[in-house]
N, C-alpha and C positions, 0 to 999 in steps of 0.2 A: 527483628524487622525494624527497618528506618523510619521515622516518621516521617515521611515525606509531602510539603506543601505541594499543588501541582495546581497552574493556569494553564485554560484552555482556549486557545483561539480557534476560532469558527466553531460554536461548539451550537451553530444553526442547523435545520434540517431543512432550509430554502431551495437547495441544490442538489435534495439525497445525501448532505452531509455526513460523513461519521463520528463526529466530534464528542454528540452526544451518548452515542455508546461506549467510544474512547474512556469519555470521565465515567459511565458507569463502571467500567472495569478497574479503572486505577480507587476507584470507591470503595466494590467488593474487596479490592486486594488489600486495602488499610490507606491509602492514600489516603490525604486533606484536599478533595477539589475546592479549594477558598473562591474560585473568580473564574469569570467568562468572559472576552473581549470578541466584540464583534463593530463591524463597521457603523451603525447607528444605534440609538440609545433605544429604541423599538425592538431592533433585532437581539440586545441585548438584554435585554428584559423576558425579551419571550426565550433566548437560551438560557437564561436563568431559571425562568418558573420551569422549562422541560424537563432539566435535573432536578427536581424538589420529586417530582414521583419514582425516585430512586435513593432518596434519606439526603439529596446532596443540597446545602445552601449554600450559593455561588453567589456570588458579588459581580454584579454587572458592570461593565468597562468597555469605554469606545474611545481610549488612552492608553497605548502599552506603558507609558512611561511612569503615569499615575498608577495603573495598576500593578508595578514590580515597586514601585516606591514602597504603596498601601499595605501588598498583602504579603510582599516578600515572601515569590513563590523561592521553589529550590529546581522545580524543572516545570517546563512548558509544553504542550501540546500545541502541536501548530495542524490544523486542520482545515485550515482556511484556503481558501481556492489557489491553485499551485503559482501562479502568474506570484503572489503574494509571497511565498516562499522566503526566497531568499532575503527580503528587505527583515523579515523576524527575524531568519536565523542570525543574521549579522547581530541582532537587535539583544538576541539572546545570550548572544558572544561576548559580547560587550557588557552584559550585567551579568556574568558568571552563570549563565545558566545552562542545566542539561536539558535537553532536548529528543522529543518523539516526535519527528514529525512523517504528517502522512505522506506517502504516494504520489504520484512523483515527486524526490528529493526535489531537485530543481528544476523548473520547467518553464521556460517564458522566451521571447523572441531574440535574445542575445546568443552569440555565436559560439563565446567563448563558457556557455556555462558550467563544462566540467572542469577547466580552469579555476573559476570561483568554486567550485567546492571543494578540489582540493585543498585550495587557499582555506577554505571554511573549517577542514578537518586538519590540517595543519594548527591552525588558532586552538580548534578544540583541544589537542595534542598540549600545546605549549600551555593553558590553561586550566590541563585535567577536569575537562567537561565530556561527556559522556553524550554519545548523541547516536540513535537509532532510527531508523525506517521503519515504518510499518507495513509491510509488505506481508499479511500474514498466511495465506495458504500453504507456505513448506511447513508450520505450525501444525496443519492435519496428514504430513506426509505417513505418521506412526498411523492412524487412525487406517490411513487409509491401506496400510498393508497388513494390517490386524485385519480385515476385511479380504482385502483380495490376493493375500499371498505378497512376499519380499519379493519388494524391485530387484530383479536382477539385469546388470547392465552388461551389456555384450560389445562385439564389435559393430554392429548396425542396432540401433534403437529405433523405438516409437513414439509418440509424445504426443497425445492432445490436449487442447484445452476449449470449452464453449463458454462463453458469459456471455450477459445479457446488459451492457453499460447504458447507461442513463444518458448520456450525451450520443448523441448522433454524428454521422461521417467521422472526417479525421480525429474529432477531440476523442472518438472511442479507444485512440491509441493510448495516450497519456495516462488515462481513465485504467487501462484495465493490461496493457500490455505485459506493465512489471512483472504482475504475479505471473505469468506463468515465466517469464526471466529467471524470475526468483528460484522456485522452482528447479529447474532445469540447474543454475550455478548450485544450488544444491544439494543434487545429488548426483550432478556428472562434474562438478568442477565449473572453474572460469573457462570459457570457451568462445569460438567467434560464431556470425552469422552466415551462411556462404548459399547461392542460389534462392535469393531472395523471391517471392511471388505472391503477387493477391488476383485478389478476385472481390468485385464490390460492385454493389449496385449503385454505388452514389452517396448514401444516406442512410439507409437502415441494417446493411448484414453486409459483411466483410470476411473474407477467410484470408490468412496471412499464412502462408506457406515457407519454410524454409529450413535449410541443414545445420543442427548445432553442432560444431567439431570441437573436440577437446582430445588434442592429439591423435592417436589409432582410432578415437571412440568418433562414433558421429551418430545423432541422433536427428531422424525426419519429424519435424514438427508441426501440426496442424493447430493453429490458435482460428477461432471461428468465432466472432463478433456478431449478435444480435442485439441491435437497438429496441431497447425496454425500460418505459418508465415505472411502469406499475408492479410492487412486489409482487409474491414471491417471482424472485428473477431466475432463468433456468441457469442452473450451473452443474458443469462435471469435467472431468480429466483422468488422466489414468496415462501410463506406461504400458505399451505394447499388448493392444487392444483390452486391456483391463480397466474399465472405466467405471469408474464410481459416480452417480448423481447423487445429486444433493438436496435435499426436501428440508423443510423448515416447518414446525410449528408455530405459527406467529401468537397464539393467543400465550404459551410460556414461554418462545423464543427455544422452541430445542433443537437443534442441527442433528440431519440424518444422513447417513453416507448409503445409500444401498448399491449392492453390487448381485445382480442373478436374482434369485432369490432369498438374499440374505442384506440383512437392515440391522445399522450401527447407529447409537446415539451418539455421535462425537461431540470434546468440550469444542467451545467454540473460538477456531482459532485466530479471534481478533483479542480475546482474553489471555491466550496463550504468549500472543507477542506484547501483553501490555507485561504481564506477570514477567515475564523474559528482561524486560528493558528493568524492570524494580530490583527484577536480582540482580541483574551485569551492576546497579548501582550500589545496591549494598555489599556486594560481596568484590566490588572492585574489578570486574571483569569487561569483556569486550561480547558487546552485545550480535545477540547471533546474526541479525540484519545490519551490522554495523560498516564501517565505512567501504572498508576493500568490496563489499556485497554490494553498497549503493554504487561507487563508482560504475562497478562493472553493470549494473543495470541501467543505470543513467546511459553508458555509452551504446549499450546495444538496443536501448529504446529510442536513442538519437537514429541509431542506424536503420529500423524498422521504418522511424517517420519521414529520415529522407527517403527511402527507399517508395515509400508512399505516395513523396513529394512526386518524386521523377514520374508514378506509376500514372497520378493526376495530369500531367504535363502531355503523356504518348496518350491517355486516353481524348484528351480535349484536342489532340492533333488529328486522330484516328476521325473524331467526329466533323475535323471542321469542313 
């Protein structure tokens, strides 16, 4: 095993963060969490002390430049609100560093942003930095057919997915779309979106309907958005009405997959994808959410949100 330094940006739980459970996993797994950067020297302190009830002592930082001088990480966590995204990764590019960053890769008002990430994994390429998505739900795909019987894919498919995201109306896209993206490239292949449709109330519940084709195969997709701030959040999915929920122990953190009458303790697979990005680094390999994965999720989550865009435009026309 590597000894590997690792900084964590947004490692707050201000916004339902995950930053802070990010560094609890690269902790368990042998990591050095040395440092935590956040945008004020408040918010930075208080992500410092949150990892201390997990054995971590992190170095507060509201300086990327001081904090890779100081603690000379070797890979960063970027977990920090997605608008923010890309100005790190450039940041990380630039000082040799590998990179975990969360959901959505890139996401912010520019047009051309899968452009820049090409450009981004190109540098990574010519630099030999190593750089992965967190997108972890394909993570529980084993668990979940130890449970309900092997996916088997046919010529017409199934697919749902419910969550419960933390941001309301359109930001529920960015928030929560990937994974089931993820998902779906997966285990059907890169594929496109075709027969695009929602249904929303405005603000709190969304269902997003549409056909995943990957050659002969085509799979019917129901993703179903319920806005929830307060955990435990309802989640479940499954392949051609085989749908697993998902129950949580909060007081030890245990994830349960039940399907009928049958309940699985699954590991949890935001650990699964942290463990995943430490081996692809030690053992030299191409991480399983790695670029060809992000591209293709970045594009078809651009295509869901235009598709949204347009859906907001005929609905405000309908009413006017």
């Amino acid at each position: 095993m590597i000894l590997l330094n690792v900084s964590i940006i947004g490692a707050g739980r201000t916004r339902n963060g995950i930053g802070e459970y990010i560094g609890k996993y690269f902790h368990k797994l042998g990591a050095r969490v040395t440092s935590v950067l956040t945008t004020t020297e408040k918010t930075a302190l208080q992500a410092s002390s949150a990892l201390r009830k997990y054995g971590i002592e992190a170095h507060p930082y509201t300086s990327f430049e001081e904090m890779v001088r100081i603690e000379k990480p070797d890979a960063v966590v970027i977990a920090s609100p997605s608008s923010t995204h890309y100005e790190y990764l450039l940041k990380c590019l630039d000082s040799g560093l590998h990179i975990f960053c969360e959901k959505p890769f890139v996401w912010d008002d520019y047009e051309d942003f899968q452009k820049r990430a090409e450009d981004i994994f190109e540098k990574a390429r010519e630099k030999k930095i190593t750089i992965a998505m967190n997108s972890q739900w394909p993570f529980s795909v084993d668990a979940y057919e130890k449970i309900c019987g092997e996916i088997r894919i046919g010529e017409t498919n199934r697919f749902s997915m419910r969550m419960s995201p933390f941001s309301p109306g359109r930001a529920m896209l960015p928030e929560s779309v990937p994974h089931p993206l993820s998902i779906l490239y997966c285990r059907l292949g890169p594929g496109e979106i075709q027969d695009l449709n929602f249904e929303s109330d405005g603000e709190e519940e969304m269902n997003i309907r549409f056909a995943y084709v990957v050659g002969t195969h085509a799979c019917d997709v129901l993703i179903r958005l319920v806005h929830q701030k307060t955990p435990p959040r309802e989640f479940s999915y499954g392949f051609n009405d085989r749908i697993v929920f998902r129950s949580l122990d909060l007081k030890n953190y245990e994830i349960y997959f039940h399907y009928g009458d049958k309940k699985l303790r699954i590991a949890d697979p935001l650990e699964l994808s942290v463990k995943n990005f430490m081996d692809a680094l030690e053992k030299g390999t191409e991480p399983f959410i790695g670029p060809p994965h992000i591209l293709h999720n970045m594009s078809l989550l651009k295509v869901v949100d235009d598709g949204f865009g347009e859906f907001e435009k005929r609905a405000s026309w309908k009413n006017y």
